[in-house]
CHARMM internal coordinates of N, CA and C (Angstrom, degrees):
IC EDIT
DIST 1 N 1 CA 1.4378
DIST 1 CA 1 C 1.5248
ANGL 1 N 1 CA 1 C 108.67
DIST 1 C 2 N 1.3651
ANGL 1 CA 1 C 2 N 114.98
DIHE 1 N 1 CA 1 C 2 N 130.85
DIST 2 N 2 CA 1.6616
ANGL 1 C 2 N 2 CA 111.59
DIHE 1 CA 1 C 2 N 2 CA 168.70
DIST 2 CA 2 C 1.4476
ANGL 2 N 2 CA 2 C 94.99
DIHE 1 C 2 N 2 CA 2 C -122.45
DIST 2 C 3 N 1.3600
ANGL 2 CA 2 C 3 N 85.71
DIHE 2 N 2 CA 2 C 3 N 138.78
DIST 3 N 3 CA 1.8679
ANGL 2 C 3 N 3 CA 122.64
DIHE 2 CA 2 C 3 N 3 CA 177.78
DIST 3 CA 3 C 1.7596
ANGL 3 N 3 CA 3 C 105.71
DIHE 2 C 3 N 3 CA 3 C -111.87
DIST 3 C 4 N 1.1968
ANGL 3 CA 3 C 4 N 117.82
DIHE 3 N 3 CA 3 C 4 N 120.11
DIST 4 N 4 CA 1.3143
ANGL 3 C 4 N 4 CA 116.90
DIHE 3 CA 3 C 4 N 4 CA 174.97
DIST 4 CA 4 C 1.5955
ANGL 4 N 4 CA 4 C 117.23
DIHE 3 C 4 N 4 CA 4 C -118.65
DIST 4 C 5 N 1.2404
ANGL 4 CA 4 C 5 N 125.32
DIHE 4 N 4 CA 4 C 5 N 111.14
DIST 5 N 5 CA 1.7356
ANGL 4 C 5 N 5 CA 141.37
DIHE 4 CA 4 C 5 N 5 CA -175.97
DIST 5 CA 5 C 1.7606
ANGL 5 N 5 CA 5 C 94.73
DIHE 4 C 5 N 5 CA 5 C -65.62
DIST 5 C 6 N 0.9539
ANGL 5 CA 5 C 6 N 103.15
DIHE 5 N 5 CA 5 C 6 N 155.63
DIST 6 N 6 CA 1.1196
ANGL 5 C 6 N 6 CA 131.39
DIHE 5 CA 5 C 6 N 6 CA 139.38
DIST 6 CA 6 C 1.8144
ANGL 6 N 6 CA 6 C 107.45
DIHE 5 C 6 N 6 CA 6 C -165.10
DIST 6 C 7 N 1.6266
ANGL 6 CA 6 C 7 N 102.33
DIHE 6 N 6 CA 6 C 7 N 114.57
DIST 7 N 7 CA 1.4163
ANGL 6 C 7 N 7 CA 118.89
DIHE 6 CA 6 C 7 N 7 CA 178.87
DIST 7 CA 7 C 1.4571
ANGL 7 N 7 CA 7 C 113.30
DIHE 6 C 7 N 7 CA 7 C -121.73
DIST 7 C 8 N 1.5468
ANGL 7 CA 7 C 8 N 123.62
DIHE 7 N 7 CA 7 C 8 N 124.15
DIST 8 N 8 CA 1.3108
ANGL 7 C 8 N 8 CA 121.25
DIHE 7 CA 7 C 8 N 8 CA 174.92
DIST 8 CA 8 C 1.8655
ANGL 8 N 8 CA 8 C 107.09
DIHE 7 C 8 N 8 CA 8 C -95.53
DIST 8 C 9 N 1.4381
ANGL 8 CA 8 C 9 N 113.66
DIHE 8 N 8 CA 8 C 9 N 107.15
DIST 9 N 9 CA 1.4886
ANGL 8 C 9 N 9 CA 116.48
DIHE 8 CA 8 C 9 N 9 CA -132.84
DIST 9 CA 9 C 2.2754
ANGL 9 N 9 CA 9 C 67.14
DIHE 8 C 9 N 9 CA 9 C -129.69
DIST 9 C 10 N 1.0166
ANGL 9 CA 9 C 10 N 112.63
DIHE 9 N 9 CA 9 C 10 N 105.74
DIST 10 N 10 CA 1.9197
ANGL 9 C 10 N 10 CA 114.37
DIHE 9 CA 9 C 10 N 10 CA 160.02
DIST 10 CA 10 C 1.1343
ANGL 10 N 10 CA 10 C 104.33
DIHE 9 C 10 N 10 CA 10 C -171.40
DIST 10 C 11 N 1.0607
ANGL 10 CA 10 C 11 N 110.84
DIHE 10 N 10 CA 10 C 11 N 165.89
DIST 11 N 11 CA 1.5526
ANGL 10 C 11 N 11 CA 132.34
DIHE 10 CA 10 C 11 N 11 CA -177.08
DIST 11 CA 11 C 1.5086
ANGL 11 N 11 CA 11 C 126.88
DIHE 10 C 11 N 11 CA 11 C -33.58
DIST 11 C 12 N 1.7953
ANGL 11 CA 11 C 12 N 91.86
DIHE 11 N 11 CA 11 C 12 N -57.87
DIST 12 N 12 CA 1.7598
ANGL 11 C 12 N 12 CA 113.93
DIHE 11 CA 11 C 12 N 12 CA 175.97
DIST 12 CA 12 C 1.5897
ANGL 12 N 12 CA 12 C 114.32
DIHE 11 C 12 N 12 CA 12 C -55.46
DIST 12 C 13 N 1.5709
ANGL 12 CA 12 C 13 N 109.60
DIHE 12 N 12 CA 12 C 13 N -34.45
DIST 13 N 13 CA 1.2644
ANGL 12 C 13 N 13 CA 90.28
DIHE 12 CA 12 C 13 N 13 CA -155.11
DIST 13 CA 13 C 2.0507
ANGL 13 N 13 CA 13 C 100.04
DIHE 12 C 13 N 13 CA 13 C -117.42
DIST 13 C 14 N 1.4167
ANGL 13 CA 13 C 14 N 110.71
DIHE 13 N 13 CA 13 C 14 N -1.85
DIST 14 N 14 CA 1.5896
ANGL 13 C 14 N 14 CA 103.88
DIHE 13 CA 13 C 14 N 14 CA 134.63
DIST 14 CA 14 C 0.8722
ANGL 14 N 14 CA 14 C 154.66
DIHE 13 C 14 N 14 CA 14 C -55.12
DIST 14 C 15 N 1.6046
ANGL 14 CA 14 C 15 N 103.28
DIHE 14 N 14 CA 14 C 15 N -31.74
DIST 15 N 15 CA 1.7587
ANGL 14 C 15 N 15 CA 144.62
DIHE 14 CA 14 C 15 N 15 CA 156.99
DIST 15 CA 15 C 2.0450
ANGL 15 N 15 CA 15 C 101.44
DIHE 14 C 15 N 15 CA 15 C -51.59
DIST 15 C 16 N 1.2061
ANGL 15 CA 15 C 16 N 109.54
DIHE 15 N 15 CA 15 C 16 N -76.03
DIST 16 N 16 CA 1.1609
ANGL 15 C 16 N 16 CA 119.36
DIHE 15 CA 15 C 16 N 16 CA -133.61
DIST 16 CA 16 C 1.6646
ANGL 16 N 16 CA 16 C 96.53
DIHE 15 C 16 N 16 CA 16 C -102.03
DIST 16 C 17 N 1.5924
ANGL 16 CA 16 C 17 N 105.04
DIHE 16 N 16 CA 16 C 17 N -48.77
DIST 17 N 17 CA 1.7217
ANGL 16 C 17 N 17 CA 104.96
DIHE 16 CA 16 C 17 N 17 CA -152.51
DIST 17 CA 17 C 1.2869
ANGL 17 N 17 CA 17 C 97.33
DIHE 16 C 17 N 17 CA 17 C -93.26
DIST 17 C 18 N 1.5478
ANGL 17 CA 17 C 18 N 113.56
DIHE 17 N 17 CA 17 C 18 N 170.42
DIST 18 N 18 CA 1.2781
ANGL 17 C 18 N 18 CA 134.55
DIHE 17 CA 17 C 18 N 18 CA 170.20
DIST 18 CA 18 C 1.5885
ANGL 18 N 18 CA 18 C 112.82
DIHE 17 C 18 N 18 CA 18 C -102.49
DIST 18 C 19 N 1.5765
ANGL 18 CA 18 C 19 N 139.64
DIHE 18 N 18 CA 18 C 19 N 99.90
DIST 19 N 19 CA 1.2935
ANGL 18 C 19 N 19 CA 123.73
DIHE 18 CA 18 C 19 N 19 CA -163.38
DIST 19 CA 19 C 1.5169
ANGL 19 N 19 CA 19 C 91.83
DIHE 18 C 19 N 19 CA 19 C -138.62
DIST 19 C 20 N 0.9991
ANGL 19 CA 19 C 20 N 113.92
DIHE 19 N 19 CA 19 C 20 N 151.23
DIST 20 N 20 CA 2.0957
ANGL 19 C 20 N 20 CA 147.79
DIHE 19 CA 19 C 20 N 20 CA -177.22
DIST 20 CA 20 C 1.5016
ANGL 20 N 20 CA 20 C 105.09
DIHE 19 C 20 N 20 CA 20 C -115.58
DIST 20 C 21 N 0.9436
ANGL 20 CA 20 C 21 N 88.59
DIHE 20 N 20 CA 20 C 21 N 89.49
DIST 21 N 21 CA 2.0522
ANGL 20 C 21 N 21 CA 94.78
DIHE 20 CA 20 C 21 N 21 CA 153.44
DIST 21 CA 21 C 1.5490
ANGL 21 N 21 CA 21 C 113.20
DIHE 20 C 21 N 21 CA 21 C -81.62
DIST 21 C 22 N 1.1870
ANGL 21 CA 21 C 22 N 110.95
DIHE 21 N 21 CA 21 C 22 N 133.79
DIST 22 N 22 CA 1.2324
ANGL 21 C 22 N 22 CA 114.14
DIHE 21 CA 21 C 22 N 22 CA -174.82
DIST 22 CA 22 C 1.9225
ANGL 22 N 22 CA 22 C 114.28
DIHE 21 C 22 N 22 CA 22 C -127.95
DIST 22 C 23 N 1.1403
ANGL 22 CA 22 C 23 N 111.36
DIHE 22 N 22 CA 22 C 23 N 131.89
DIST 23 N 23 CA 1.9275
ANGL 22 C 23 N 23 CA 115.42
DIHE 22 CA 22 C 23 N 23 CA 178.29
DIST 23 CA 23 C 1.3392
ANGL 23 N 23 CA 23 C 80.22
DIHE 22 C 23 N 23 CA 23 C -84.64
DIST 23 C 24 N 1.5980
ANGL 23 CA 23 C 24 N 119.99
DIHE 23 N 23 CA 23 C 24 N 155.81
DIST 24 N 24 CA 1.4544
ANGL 23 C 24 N 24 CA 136.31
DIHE 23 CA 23 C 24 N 24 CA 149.64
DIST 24 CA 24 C 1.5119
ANGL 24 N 24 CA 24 C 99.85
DIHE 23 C 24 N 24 CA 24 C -145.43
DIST 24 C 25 N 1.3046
ANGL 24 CA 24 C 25 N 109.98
DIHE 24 N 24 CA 24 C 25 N 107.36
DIST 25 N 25 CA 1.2457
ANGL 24 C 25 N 25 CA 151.71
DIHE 24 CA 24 C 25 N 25 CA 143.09
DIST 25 CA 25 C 1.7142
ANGL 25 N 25 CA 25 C 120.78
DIHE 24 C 25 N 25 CA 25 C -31.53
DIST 25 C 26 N 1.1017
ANGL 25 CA 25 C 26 N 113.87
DIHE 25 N 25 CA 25 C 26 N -51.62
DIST 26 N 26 CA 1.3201
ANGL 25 C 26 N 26 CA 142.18
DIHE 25 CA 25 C 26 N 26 CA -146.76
DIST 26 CA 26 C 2.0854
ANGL 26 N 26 CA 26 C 81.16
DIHE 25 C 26 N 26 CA 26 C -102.56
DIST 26 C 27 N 1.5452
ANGL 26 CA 26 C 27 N 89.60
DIHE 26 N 26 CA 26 C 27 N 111.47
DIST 27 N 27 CA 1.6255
ANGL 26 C 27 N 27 CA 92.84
DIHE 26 CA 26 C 27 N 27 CA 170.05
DIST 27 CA 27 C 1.8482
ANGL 27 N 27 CA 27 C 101.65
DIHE 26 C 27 N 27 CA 27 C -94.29
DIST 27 C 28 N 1.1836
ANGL 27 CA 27 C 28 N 151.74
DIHE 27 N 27 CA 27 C 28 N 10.29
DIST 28 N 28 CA 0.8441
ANGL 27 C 28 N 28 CA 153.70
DIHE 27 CA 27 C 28 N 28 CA 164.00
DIST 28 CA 28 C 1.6017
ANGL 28 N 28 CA 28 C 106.64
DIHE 27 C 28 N 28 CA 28 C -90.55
DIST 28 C 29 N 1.1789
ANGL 28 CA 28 C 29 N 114.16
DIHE 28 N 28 CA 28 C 29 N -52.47
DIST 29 N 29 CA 1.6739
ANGL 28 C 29 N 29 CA 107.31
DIHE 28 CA 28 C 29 N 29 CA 167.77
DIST 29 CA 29 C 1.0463
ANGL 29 N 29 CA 29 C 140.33
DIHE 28 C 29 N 29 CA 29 C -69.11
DIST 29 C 30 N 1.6143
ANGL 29 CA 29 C 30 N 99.17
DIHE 29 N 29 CA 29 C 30 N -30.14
DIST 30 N 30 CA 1.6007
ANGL 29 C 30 N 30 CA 104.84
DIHE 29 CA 29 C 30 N 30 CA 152.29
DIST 30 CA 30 C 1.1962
ANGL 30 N 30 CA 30 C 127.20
DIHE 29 C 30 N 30 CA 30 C -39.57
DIST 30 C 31 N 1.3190
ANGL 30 CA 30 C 31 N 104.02
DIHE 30 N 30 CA 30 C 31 N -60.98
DIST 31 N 31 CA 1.6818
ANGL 30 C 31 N 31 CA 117.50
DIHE 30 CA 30 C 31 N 31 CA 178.06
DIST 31 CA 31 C 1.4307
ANGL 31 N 31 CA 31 C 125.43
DIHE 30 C 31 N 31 CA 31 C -57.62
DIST 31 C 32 N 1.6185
ANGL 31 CA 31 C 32 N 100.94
DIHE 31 N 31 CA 31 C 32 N -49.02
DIST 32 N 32 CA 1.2774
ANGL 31 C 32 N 32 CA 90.68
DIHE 31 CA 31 C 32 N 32 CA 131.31
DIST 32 CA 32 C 2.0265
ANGL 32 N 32 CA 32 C 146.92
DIHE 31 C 32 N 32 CA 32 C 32.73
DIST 32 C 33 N 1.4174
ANGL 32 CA 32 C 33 N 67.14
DIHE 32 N 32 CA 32 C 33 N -123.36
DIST 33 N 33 CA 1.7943
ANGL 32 C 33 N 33 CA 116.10
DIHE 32 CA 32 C 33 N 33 CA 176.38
DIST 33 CA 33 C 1.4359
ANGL 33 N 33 CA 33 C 100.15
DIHE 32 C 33 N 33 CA 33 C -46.44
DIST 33 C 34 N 1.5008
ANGL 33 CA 33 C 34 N 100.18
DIHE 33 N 33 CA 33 C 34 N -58.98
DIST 34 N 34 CA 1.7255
ANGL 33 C 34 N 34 CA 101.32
DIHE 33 CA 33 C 34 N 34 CA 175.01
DIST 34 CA 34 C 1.1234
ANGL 34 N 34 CA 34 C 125.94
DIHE 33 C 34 N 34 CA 34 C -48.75
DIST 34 C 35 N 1.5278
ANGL 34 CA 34 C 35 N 130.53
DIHE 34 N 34 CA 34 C 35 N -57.13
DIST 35 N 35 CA 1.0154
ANGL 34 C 35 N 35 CA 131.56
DIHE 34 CA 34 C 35 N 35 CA -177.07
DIST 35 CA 35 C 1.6516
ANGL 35 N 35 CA 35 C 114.58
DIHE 34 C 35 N 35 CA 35 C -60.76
DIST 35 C 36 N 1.1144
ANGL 35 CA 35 C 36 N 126.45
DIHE 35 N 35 CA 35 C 36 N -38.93
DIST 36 N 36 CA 1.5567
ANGL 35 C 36 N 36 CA 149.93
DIHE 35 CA 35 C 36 N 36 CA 172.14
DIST 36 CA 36 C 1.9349
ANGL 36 N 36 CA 36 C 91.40
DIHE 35 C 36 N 36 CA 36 C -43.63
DIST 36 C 37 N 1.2374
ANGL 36 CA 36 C 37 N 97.80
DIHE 36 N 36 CA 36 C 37 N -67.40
DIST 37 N 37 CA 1.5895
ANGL 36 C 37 N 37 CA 100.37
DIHE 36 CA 36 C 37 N 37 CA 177.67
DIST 37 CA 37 C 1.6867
ANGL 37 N 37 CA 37 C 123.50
DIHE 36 C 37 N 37 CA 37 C -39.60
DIST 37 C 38 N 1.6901
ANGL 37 CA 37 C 38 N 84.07
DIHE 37 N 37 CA 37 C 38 N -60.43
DIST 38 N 38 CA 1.5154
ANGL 37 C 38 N 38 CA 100.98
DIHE 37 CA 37 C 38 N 38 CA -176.88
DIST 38 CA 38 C 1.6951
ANGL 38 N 38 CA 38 C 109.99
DIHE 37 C 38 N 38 CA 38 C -43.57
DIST 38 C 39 N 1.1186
ANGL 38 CA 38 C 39 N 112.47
DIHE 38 N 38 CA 38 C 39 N -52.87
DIST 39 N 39 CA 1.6085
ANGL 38 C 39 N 39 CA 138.78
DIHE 38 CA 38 C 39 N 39 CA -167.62
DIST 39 CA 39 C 1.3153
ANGL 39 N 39 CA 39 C 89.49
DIHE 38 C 39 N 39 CA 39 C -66.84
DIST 39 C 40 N 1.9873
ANGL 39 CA 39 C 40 N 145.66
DIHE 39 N 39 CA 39 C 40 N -39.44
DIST 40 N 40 CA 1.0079
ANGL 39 C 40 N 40 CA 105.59
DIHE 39 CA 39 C 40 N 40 CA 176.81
DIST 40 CA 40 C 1.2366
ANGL 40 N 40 CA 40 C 119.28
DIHE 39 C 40 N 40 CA 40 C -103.51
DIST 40 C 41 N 1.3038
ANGL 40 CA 40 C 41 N 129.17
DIHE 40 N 40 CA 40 C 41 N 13.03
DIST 41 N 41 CA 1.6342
ANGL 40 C 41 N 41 CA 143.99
DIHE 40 CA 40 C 41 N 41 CA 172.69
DIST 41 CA 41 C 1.5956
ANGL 41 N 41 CA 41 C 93.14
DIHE 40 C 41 N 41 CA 41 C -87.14
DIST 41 C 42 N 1.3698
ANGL 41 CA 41 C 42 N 145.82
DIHE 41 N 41 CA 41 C 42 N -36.18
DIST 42 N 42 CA 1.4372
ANGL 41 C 42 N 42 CA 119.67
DIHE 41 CA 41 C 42 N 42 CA 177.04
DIST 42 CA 42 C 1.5132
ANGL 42 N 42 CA 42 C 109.60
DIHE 41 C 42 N 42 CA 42 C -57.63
DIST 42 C 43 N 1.7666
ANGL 42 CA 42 C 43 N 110.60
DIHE 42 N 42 CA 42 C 43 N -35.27
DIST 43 N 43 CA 1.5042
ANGL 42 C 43 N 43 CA 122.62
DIHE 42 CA 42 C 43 N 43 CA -144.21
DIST 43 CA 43 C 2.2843
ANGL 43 N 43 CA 43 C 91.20
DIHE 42 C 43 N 43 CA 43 C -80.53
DIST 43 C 44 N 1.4760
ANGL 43 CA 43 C 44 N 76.57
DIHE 43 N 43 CA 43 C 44 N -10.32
DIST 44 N 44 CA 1.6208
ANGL 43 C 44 N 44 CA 74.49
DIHE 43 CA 43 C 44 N 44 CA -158.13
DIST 44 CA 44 C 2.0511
ANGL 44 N 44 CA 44 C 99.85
DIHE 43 C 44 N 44 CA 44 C -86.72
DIST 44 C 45 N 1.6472
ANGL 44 CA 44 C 45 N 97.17
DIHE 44 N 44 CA 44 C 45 N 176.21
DIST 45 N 45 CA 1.4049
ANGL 44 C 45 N 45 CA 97.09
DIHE 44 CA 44 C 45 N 45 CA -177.10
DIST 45 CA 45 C 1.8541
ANGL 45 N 45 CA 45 C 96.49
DIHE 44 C 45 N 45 CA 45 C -142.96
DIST 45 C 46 N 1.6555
ANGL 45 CA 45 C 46 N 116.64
DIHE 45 N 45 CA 45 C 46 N 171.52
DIST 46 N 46 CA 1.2668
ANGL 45 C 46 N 46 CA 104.24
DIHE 45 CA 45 C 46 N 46 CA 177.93
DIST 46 CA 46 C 1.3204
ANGL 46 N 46 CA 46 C 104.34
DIHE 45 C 46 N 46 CA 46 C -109.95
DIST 46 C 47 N 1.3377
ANGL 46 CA 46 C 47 N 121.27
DIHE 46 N 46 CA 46 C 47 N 144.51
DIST 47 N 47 CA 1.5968
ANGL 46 C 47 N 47 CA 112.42
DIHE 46 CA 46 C 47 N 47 CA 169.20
DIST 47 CA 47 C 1.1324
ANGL 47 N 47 CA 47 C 130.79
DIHE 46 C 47 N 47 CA 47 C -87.83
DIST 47 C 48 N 1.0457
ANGL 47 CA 47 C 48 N 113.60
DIHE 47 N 47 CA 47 C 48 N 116.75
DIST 48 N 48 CA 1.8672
ANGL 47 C 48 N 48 CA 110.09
DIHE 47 CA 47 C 48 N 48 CA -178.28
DIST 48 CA 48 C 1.6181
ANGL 48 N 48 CA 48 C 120.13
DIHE 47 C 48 N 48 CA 48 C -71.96
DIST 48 C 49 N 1.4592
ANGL 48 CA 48 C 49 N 105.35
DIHE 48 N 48 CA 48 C 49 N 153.41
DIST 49 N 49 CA 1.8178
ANGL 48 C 49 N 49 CA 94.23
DIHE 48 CA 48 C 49 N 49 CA 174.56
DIST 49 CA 49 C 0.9779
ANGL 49 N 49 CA 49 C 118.39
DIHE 48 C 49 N 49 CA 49 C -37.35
DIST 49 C 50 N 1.6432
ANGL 49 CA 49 C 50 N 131.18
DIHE 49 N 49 CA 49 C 50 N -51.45
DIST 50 N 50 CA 1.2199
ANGL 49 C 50 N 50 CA 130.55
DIHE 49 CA 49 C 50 N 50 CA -124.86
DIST 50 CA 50 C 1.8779
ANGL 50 N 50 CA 50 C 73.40
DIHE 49 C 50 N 50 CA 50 C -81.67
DIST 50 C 51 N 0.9643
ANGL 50 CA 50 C 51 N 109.76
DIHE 50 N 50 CA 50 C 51 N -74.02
DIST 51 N 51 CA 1.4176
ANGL 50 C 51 N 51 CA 115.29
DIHE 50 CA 50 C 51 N 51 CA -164.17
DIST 51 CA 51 C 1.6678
ANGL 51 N 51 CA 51 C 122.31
DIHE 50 C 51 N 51 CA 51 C -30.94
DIST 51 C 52 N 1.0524
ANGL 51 CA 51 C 52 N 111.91
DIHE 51 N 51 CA 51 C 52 N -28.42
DIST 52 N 52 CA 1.5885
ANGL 51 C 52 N 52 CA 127.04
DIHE 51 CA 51 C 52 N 52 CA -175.59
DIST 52 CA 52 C 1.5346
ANGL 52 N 52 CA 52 C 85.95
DIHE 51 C 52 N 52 CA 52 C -92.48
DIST 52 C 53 N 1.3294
ANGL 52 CA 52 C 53 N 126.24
DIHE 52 N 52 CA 52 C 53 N -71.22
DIST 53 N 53 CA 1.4797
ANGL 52 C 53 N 53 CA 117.44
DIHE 52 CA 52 C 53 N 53 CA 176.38
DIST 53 CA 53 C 1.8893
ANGL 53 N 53 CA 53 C 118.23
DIHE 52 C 53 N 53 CA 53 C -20.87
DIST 53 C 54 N 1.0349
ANGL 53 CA 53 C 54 N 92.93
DIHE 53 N 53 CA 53 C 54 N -41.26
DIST 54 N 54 CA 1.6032
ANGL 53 C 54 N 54 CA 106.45
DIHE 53 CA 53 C 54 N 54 CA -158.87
DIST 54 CA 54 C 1.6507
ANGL 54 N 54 CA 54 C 109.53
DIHE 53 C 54 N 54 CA 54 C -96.17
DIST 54 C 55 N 1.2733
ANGL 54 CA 54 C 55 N 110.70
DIHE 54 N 54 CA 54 C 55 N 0.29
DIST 55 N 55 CA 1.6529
ANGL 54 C 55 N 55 CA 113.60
DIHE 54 CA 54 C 55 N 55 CA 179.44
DIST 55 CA 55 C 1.7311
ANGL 55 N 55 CA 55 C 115.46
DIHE 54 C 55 N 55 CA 55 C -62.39
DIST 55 C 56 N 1.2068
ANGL 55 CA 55 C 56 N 119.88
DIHE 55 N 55 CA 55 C 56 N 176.23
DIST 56 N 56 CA 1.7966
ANGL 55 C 56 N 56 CA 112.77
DIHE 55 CA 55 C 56 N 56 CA 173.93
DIST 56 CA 56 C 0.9344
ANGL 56 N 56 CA 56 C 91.02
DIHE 55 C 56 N 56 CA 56 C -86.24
DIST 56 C 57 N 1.5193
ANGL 56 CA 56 C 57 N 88.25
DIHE 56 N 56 CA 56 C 57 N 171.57
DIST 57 N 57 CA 1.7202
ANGL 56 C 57 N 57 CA 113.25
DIHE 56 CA 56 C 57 N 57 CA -165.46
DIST 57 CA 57 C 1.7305
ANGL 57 N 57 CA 57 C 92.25
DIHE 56 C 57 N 57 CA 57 C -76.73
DIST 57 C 58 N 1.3561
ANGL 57 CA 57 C 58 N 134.55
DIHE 57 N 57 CA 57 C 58 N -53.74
DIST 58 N 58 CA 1.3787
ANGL 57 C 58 N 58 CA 121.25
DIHE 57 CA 57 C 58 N 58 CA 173.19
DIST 58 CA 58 C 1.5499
ANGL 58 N 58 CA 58 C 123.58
DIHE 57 C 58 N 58 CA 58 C -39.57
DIST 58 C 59 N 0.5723
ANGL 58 CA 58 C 59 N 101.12
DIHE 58 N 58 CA 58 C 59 N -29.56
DIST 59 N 59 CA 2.2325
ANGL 58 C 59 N 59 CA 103.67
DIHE 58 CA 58 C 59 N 59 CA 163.93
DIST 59 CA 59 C 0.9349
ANGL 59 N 59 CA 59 C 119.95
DIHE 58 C 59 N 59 CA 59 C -114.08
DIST 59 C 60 N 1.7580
ANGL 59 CA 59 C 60 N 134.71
DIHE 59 N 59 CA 59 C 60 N 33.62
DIST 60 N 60 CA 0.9951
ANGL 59 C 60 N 60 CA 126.27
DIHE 59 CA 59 C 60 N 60 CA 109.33
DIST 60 CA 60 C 1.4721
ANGL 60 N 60 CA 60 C 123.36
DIHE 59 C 60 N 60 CA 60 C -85.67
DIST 60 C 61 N 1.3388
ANGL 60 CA 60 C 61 N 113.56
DIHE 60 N 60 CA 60 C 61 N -36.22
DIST 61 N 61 CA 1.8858
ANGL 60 C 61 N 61 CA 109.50
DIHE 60 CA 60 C 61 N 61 CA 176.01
DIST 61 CA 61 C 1.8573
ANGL 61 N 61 CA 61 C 93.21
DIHE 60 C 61 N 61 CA 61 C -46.25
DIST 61 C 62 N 1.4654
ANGL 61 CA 61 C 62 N 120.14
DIHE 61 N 61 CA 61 C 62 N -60.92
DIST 62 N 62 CA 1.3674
ANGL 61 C 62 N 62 CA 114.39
DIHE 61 CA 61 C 62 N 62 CA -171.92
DIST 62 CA 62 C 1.2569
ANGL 62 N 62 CA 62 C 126.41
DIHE 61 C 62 N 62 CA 62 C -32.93
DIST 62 C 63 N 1.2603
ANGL 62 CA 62 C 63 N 115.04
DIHE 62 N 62 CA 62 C 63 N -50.87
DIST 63 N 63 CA 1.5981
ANGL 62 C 63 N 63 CA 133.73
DIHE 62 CA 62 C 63 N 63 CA 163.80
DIST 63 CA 63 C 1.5328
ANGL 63 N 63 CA 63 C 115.25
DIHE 62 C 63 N 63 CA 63 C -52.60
DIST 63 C 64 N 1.3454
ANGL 63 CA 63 C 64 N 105.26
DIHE 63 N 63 CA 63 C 64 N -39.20
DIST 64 N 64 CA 1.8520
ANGL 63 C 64 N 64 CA 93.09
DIHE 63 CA 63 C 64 N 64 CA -163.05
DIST 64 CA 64 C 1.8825
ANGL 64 N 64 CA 64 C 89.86
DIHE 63 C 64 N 64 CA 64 C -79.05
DIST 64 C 65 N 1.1510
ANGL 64 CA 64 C 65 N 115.34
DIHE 64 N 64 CA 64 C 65 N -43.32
DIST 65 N 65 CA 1.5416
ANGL 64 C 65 N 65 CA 113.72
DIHE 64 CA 64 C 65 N 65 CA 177.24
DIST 65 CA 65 C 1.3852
ANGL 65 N 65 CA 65 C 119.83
DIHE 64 C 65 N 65 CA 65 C -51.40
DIST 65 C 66 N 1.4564
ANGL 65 CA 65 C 66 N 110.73
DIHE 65 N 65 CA 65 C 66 N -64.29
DIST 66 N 66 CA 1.6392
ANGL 65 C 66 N 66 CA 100.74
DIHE 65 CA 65 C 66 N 66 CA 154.69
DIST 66 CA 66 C 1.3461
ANGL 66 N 66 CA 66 C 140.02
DIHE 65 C 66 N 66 CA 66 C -11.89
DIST 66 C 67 N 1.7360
ANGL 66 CA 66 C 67 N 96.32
DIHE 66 N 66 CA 66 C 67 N -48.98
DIST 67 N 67 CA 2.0582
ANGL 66 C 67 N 67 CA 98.62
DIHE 66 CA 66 C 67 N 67 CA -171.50
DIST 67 CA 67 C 2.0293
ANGL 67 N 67 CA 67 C 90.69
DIHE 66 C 67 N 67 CA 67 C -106.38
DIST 67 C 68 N 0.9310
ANGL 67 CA 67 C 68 N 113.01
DIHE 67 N 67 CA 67 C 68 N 6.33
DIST 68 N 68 CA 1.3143
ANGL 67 C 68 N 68 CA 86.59
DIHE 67 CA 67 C 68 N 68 CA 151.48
DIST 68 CA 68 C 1.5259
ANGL 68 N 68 CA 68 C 121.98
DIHE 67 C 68 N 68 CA 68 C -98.30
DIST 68 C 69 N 1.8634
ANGL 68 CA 68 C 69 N 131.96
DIHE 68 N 68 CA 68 C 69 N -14.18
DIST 69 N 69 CA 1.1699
ANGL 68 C 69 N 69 CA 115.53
DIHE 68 CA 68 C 69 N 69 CA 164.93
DIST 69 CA 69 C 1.1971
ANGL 69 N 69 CA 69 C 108.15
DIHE 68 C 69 N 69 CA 69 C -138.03
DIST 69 C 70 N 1.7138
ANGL 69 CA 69 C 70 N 107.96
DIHE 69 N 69 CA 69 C 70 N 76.56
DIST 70 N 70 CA 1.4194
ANGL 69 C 70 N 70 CA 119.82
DIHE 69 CA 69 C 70 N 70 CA 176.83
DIST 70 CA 70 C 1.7926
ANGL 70 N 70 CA 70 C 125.69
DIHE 69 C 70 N 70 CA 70 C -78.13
DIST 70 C 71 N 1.5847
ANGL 70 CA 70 C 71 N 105.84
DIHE 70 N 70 CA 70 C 71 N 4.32
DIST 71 N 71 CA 1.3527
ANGL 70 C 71 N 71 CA 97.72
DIHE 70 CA 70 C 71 N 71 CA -168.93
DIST 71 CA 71 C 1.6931
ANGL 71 N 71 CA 71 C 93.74
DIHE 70 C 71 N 71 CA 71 C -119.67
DIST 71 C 72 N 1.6692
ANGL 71 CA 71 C 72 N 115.23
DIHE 71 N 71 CA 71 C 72 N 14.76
DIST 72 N 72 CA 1.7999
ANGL 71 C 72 N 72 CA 109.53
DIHE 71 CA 71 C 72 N 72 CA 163.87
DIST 72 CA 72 C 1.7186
ANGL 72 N 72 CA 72 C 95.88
DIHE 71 C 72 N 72 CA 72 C -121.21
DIST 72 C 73 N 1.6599
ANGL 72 CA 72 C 73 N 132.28
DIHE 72 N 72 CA 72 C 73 N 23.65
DIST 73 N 73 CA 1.0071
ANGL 72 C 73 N 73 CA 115.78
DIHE 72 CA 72 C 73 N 73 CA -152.12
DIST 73 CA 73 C 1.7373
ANGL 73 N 73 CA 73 C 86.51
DIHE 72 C 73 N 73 CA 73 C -103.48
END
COOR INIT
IC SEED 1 N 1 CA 1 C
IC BUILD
């Protein structure tokens, strides 16, 4: 049987985040899972500075409010 981790294990996010490690057993769900992934990493894009730099000023106020009450949002 191979089991493969990936754990984001630091300070900040014992502190702060809420995260699920999960075993999958199931080589059909794995696969699964993968493909599910795959399908949303094509759908996805990366953002560059410039672009986040360059947003309106209303989505950035949105954002800074956001990370101050991200754990009733």
């Amino acid at each position: 049987m191979y089991i493969q981790s990936f754990i984001n294990l630091d300070y900040w996010r014992l502190l702060t985040d809420d995260e699920v490690n999960a075993v999958v057993l199931s080589r059909e769900f794995a696969a699964e899972m993968e493909r599910m992934f795959a399908r949303y990493f094509a759908q996805s894009y990366q953002i560059q500075w410039d672009q986040c730099r360059e947003r309106p000023l209303a989505e950035k106020i949105k954002d800074v409010f956001a990370h101050l009450f991200p754990r009733w949002l």
